[in-house]
PABA-288666 format. One record per residue (C-alpha): residue in one letter; residue number from 0; x, y, z. Coordinates in steps of 0.02 Angstrom, whole numbers, plus 32768, in hexadecimal, padded with zeros to 4 digits. Example, Ala and Ser with C-alpha at 12.3 -4.5 7.8 and 13.67 -1.06 7.14 Angstrom:
PABA-288666
  res    n    px    py    pz
    A    0  8267  7F1F  8186
    S    1  82AC  7FCB  8165
END
This chain:
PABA-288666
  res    n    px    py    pz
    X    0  0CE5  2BF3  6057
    X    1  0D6B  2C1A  5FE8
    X    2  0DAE  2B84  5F68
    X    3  0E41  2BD4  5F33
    X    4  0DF5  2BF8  5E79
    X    5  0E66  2C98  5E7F
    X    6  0F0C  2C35  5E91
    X    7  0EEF  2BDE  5DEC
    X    8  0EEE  2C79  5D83
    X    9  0F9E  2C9A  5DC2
    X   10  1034  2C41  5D6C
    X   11  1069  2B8E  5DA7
    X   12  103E  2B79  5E4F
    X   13  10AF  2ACB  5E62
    X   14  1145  2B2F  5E04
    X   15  1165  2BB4  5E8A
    X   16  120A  2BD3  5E38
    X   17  1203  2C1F  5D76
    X   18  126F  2C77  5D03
    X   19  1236  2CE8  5C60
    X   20  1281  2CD5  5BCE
    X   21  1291  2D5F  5B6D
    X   22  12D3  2D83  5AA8
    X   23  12D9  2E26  5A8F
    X   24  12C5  2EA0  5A0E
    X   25  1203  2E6E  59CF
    X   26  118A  2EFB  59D6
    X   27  1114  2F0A  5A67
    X   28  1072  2F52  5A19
    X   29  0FAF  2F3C  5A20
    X   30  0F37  2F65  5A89
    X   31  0F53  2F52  5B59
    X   32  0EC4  2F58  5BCE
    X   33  0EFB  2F93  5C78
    X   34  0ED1  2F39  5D14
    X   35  0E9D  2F62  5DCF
    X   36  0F1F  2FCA  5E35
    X   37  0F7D  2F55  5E9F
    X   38  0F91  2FF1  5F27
    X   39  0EF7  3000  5F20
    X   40  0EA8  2F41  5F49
    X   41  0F1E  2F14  5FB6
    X   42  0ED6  2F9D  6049
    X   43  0E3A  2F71  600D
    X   44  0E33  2EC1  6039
    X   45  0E76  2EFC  60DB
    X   46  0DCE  2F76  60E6
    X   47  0D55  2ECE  60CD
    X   48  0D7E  2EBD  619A
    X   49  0D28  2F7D  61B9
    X   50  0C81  2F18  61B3
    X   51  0C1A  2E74  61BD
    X   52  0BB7  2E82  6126
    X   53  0BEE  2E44  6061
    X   54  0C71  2EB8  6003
    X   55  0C7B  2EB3  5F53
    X   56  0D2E  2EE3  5EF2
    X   57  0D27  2EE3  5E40
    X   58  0DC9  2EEF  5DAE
    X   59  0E31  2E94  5E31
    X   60  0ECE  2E74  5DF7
    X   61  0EFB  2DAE  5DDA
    X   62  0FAF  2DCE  5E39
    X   63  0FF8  2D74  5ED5
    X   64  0FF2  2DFE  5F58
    X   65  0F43  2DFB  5F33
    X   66  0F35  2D3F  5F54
    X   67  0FB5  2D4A  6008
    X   68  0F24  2DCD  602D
    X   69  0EA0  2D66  600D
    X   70  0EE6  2CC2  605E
    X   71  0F00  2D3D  60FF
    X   72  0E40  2D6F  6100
    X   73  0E09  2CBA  60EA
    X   74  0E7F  2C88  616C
    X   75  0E39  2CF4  61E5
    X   76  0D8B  2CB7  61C0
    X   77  0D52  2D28  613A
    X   78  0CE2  2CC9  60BA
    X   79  0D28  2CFB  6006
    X   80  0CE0  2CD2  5F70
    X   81  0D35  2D0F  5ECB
    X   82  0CE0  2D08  5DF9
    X   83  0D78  2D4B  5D85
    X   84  0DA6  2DEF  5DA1
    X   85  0D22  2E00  5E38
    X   86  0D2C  2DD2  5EE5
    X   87  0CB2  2DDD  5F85
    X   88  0CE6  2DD1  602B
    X   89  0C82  2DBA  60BF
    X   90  0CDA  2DD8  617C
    X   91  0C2E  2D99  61E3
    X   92  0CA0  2CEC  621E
    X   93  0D4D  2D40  6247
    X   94  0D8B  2CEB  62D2
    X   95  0E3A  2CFE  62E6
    X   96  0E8E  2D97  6315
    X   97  0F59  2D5B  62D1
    X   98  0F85  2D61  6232
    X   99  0FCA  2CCD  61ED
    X  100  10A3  2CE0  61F0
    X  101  10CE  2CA7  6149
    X  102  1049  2D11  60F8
    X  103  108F  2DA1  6139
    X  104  1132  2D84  6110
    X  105  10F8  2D66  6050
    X  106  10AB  2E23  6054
    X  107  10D4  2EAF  60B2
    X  108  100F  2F06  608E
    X  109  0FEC  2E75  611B
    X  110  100D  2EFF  6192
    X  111  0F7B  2F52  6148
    X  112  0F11  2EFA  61B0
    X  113  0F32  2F48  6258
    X  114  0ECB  2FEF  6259
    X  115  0E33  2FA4  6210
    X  116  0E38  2EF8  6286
    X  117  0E60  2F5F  6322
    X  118  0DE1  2FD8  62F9
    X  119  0D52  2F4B  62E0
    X  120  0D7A  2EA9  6332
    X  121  0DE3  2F0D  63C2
    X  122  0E9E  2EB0  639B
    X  123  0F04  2E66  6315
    X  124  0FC7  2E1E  6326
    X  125  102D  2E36  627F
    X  126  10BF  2DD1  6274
    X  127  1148  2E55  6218
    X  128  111C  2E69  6166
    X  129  1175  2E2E  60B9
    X  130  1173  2E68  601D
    X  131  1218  2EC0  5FB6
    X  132  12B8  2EF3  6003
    X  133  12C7  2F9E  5FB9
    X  134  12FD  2FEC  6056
    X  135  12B9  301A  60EE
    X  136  11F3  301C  6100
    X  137  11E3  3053  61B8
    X  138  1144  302C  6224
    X  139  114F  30D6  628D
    X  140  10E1  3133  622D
    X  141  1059  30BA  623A
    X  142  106A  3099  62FF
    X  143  1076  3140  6331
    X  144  0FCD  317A  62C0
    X  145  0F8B  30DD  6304
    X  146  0FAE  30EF  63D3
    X  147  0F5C  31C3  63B4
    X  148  0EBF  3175  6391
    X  149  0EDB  3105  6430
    X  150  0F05  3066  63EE
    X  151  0F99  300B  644D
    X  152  1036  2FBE  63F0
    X  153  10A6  2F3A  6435
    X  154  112E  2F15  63C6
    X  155  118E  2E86  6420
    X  156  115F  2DF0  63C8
    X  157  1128  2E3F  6326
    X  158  1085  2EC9  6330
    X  159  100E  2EA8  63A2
    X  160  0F77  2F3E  637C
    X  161  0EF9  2F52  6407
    X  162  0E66  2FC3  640A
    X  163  0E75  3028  64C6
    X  164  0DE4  304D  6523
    X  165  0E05  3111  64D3
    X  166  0DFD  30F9  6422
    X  167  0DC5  3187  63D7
    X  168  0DF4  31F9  635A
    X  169  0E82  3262  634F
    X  170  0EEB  3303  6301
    X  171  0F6E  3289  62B5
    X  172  1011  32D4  625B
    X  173  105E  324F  61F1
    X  174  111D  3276  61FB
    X  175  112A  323C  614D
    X  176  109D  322F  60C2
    X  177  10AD  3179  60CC
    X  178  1039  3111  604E
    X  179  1006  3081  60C8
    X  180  1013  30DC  615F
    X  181  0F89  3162  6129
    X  182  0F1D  30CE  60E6
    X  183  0F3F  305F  6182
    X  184  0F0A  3103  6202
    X  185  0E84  3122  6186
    X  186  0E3E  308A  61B3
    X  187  0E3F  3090  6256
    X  188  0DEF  313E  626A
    X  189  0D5F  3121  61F8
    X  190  0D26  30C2  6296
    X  191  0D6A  313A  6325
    X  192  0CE5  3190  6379
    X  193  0CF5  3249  6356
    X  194  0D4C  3292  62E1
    X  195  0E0B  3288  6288
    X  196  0E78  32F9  6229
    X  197  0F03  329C  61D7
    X  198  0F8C  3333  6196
    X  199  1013  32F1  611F
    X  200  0FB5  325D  60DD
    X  201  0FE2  31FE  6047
    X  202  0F69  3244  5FAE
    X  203  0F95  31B4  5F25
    X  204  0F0D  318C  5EB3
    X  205  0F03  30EC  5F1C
    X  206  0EFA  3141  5FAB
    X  207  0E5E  31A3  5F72
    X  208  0E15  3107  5F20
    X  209  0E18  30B1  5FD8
    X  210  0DB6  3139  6015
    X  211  0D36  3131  5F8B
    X  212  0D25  308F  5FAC
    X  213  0CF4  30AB  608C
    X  214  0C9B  3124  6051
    X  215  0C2E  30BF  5FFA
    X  216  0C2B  304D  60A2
    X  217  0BD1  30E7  6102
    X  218  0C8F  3141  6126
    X  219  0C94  31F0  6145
    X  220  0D2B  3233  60D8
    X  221  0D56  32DC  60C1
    X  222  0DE6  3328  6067
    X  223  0DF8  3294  5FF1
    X  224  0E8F  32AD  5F6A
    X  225  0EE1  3325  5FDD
    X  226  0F66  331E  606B
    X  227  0EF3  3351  60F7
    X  228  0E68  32C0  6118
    X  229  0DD9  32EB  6184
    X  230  0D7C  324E  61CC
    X  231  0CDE  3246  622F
    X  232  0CCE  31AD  6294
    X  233  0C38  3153  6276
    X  234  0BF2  30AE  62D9
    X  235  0BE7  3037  6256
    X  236  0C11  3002  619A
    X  237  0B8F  2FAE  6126
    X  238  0BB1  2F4F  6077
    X  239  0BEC  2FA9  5FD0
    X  240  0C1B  2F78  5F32
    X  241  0C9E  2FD7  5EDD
    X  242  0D12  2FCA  5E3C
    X  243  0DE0  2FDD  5E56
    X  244  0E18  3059  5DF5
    X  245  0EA8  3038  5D63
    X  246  0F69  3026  5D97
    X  247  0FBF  3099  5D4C
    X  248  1064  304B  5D76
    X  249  1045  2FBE  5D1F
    X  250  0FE6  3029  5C7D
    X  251  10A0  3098  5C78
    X  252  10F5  2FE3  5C80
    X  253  10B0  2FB9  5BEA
    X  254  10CD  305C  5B98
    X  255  1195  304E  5BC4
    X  256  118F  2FAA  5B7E
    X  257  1133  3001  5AC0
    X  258  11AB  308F  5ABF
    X  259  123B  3028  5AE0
    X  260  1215  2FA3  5A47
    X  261  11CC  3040  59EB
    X  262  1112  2FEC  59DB
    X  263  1080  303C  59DB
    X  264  1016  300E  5A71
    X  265  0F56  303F  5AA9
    X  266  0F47  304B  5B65
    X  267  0E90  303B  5B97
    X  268  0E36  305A  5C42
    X  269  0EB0  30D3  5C8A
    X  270  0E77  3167  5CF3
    X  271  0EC6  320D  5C80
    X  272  0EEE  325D  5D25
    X  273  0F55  31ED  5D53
    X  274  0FCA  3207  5CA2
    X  275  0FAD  32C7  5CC6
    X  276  1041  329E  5D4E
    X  277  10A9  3217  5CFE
    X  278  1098  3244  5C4C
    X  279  10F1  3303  5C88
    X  280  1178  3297  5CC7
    X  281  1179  321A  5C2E
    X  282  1188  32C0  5BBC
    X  283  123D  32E8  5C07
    X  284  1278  3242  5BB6
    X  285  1229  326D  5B17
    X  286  117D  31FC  5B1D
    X  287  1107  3239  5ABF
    X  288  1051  31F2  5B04
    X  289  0FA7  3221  5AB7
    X  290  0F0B  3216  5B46
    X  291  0E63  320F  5AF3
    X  292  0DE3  31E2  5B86
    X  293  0E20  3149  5BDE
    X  294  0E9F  310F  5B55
    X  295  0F41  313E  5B45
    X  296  0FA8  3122  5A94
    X  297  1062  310E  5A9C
    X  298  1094  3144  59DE
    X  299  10FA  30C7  598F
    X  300  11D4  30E0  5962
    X  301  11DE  315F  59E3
    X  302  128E  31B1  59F2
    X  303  12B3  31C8  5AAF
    X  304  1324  3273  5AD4
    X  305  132C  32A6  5B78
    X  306  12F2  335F  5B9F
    X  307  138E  33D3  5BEB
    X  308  1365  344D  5C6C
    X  309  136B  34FB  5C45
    X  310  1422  3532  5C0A
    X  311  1437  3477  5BDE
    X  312  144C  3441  5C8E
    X  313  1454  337B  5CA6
    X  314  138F  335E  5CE5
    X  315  134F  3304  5D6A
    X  316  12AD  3298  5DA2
    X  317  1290  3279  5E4D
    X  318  1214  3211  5E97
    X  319  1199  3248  5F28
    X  320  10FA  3249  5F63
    X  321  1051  3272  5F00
    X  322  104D  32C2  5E80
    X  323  1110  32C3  5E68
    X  324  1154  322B  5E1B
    X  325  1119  3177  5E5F
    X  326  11B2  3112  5EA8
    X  327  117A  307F  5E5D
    X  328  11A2  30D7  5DA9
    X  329  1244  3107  5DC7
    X  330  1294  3055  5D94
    X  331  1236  305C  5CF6
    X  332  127E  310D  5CC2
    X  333  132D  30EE  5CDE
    X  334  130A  304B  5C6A
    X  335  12BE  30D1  5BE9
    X  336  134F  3149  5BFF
    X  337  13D0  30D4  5BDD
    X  338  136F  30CE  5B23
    X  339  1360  3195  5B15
    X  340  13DA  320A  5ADC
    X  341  1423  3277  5B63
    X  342  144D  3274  5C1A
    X  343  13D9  3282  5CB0
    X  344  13F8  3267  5D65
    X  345  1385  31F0  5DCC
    X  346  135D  3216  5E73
    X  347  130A  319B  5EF0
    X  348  12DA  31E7  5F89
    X  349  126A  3170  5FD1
    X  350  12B9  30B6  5FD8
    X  351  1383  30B8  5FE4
    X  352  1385  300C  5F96
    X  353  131A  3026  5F01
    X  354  139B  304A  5E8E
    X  355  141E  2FAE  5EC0
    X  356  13C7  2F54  5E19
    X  357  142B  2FD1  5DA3
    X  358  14BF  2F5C  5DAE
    X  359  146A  2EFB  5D40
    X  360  143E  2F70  5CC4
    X  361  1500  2F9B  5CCF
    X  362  1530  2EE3  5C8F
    X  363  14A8  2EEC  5BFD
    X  364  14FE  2F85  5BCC
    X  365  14B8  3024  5C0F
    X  366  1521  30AF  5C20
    X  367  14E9  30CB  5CEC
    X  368  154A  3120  5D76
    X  369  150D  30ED  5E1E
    X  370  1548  3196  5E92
    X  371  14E9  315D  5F2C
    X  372  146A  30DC  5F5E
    X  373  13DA  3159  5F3F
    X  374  142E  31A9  5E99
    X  375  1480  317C  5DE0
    X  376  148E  31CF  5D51
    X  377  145F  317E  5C90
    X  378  14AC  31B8  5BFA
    X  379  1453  315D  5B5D
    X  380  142B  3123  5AF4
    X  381  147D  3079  5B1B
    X  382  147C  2FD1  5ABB
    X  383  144E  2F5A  5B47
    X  384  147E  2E88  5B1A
    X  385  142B  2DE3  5B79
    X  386  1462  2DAF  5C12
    X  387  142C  2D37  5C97
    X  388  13CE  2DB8  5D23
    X  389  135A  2D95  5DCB
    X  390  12C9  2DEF  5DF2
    X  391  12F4  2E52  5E98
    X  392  1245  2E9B  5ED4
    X  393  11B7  2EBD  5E44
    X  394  11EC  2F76  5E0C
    X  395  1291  2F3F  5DF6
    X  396  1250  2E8B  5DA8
    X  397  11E0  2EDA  5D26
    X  398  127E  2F66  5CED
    X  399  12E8  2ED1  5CD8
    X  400  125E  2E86  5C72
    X  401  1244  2F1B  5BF8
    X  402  1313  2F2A  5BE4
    X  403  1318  2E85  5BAE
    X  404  1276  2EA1  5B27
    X  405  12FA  2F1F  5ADC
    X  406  1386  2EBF  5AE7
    X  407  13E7  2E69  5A70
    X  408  13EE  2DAE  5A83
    X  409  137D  2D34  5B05
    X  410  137D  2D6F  5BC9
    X  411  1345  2CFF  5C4C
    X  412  12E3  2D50  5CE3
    X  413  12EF  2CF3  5D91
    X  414  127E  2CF2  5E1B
    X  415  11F2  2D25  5DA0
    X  416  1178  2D08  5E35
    X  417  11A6  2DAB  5E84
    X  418  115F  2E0D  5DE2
    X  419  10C0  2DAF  5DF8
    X  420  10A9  2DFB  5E9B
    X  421  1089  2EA0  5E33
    X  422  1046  2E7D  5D82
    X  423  0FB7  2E0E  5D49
    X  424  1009  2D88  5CBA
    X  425  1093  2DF4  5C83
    X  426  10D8  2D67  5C1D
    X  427  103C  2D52  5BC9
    X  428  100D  2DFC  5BAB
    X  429  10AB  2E25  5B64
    X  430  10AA  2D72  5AE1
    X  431  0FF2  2DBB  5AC0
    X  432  104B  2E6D  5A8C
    X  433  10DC  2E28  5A34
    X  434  1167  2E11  5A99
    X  435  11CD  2D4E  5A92
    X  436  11B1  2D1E  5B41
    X  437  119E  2C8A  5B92
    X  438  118D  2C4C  5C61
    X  439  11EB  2BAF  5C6B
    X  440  1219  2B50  5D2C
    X  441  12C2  2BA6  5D75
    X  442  1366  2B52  5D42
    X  443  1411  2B66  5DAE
    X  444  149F  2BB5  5D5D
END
């Protein structure tokens, strides 16, 4: 069974409560490796349930939703057994069929775990899931994929997930190209006898990496990288070993945080597909990004101007789903916009409380106008000072984090925890690179 190795490669385990201290102004530069996709684990841990034999996950990412997950499995009875970056579960001894409460509440991918345990150990109760308060992150999409392929949902006391005696698979139209939902019914119908046509699934790169991975179980995936998934049902899933592919949130992270101290920074292991989509969007701010292979350079004293629309109309990035621009990005533009030259309007479709963080970036200085919850407008470039902030969720957290690395004076970052959740030893990685940062235990005040 598992020994909790994994928990001590995370940050002070007795010290839940930590700030960052930041001076700002050094250079970030170097060379950054990129780590495993958190979007991308997360379901897959979930997937270890689809079968009794050993799965293998390798360039897991050291980060705490990654450890709720894993405390979940072994609470259920999974045997776990984790080397570095490297971890192999084995779901022979699960037992229970409840999810522990407070582990849920710690991570909302916890409700991950109701396709694949209906599907293969015939019920599962979630207690309702955590994780940030960006705004509403309904259930319906995953219920009402879930009940078409005849599993039934009680949603009294929690989600209690039971596989019906017609559980099979199903024509399913997703009425929104939900992420979690399309991996959670994905799940499910890998297992469904017959055969399943999801329309208006999610297509995220960790969304196809998920189904490279069951595929590798014995899964029978069509359509892969598209919005239409076609899914044979087959009767059982076998072992695999499989690598996660790079997060490229966390890779453009670190290439706000270059630009912004004008380093020059090497970003290695990245998929260039992925920067295909993000560095078009990065380009309207004025980023200049070189791809060679699986490294991406971020030039050094970059001068950000923002690109007008045609007949110099204000411009505007909008978030949506693959391949438009990622969600979790749009915190870290509007931190980059406040540095660049020019006007642009930010538009958050997806999460009405994504943008409540800008307040902050109003006190450090940032010339911001919040029109709605979903919208505000930058003019920049800005000079942004220290102040005393609080992590909000881990998008937010890590903006926050690369405003102060620009800023001029020392910021302290509370409730540093919540950035763990997303990035693996962002303090460190950042000292390695050249920023002033240090974790110290939270202080009041």
């Amino acid at each position: 069974m598992w020994s909790r190795p994994f928990a001590n490669c995370l940050p002070d385990q007795n010290a839940r409560m930590s700030e960052l201290v930041i001076n700002g102004g050094r250079t970030i530069s170097g060379t950054h490796r990129t780590p495993g996709n958190k979007n991308a684990a997360l379901p897959m841990l979930a997937a270890c349930v689809l079968t009794d034999e050993p799965v293998t996950l390798h360039n897991l990412p050291l980060i705490r939703d990654v450890q709720t997950m894993l405390d979940l499995l072994t609470d259920l009875g999974a045997s776990v057994a984790q080397d570095d970056h490297s971890v192999t579960i084995c779901c022979k001894g699960i037992h229970k069929r409840r999810l522990d409460e407070t582990l849920c509440r710690q991570a909302r991918a916890s409700i991950l775990f109701a396709g694949p345990m209906a599907a293969r150990h015939e019920r599962v109760t979630v207690s309702h899931p955590g994780g940030d308060v960006i705004g509403r992150r309904r259930l319906d999409t995953h219920v009402a994929g879930l009940e078409q392929l005849g599993i039934r949902v009680e949603t009294e006391a929690g989600y209690a997930f039971t596989r019906g005696p017609l559980f099979r698979g199903a024509d399913i139209l997703l009425d929104e190209a939900s992420v979690t939902a399309t991996e959670n019914i994905l799940m499910a119908a890998v297992l469904a006898p017959g055969e399943s046509v999801i329309f208006n699934a999610a297509c995220e790169p960790h969304v196809q990496d998920l189904c490279r991975l069951l595929c590798q179980m014995g899964a029978r995936i069509a359509g892969i990288g598209t919005n239409r998934l076609l899914v044979e049902g087959v009767e059982a899933l076998h072992s695999a070993s499989h690598r996660i592919s790079s997060d490229y949130v966390e890779a453009a992270s670190l290439v706000a945080a270059a630009v912004l101290t004008g380093g020059e920074l090497f970003v290695e292991d990245i998929d260039p597909r992925d920067f295909t989509v993000i560095g078009k969007h990065f380009a309207r701010l004025g980023i200049r990004l070189n791809l060679d292979g699986t490294t991406l350079h971020v030039p050094p004293r970059q001068r950000l101007r923002i690109q007008d629309d045609i007949g110099a109309a204000i411009p505007k990035l909008e978030d949506g789903t693959w391949p438009n621009f990622p969600s979790d990005l749009m915190s870290v533009s509007i931190v980059l916009a406040t540095q660049a030259e020019g006007t642009m309007l930010f538009f958050e479709k997806m999460f009405e409380s994504r943008m409540y963080f800008v307040d902050r970036l109003i006190e450090m200085g940032a010339r911001i106008v919040q029109c709605d919850p979903h919208r505000v407008i930058v003019s920049g470039p800005s000079r942004l000072h220290a102040m005393r902030l609080s992590s909000p969720d881990i998008r937010a957290g890590v903006s926050l984090l690369l405003a102060a690395l620009c800023a001029d004076g020392q910021s302290r970052i509370g409730n540093a925890e919540v950035i763990d959740r997303g990035y693996e030893h962002v303090d460190r990685e950042l000292r390695r690179l050249g920023a002033d940062i240090q974790r110290v235990p939270a202080t009041s005040g």
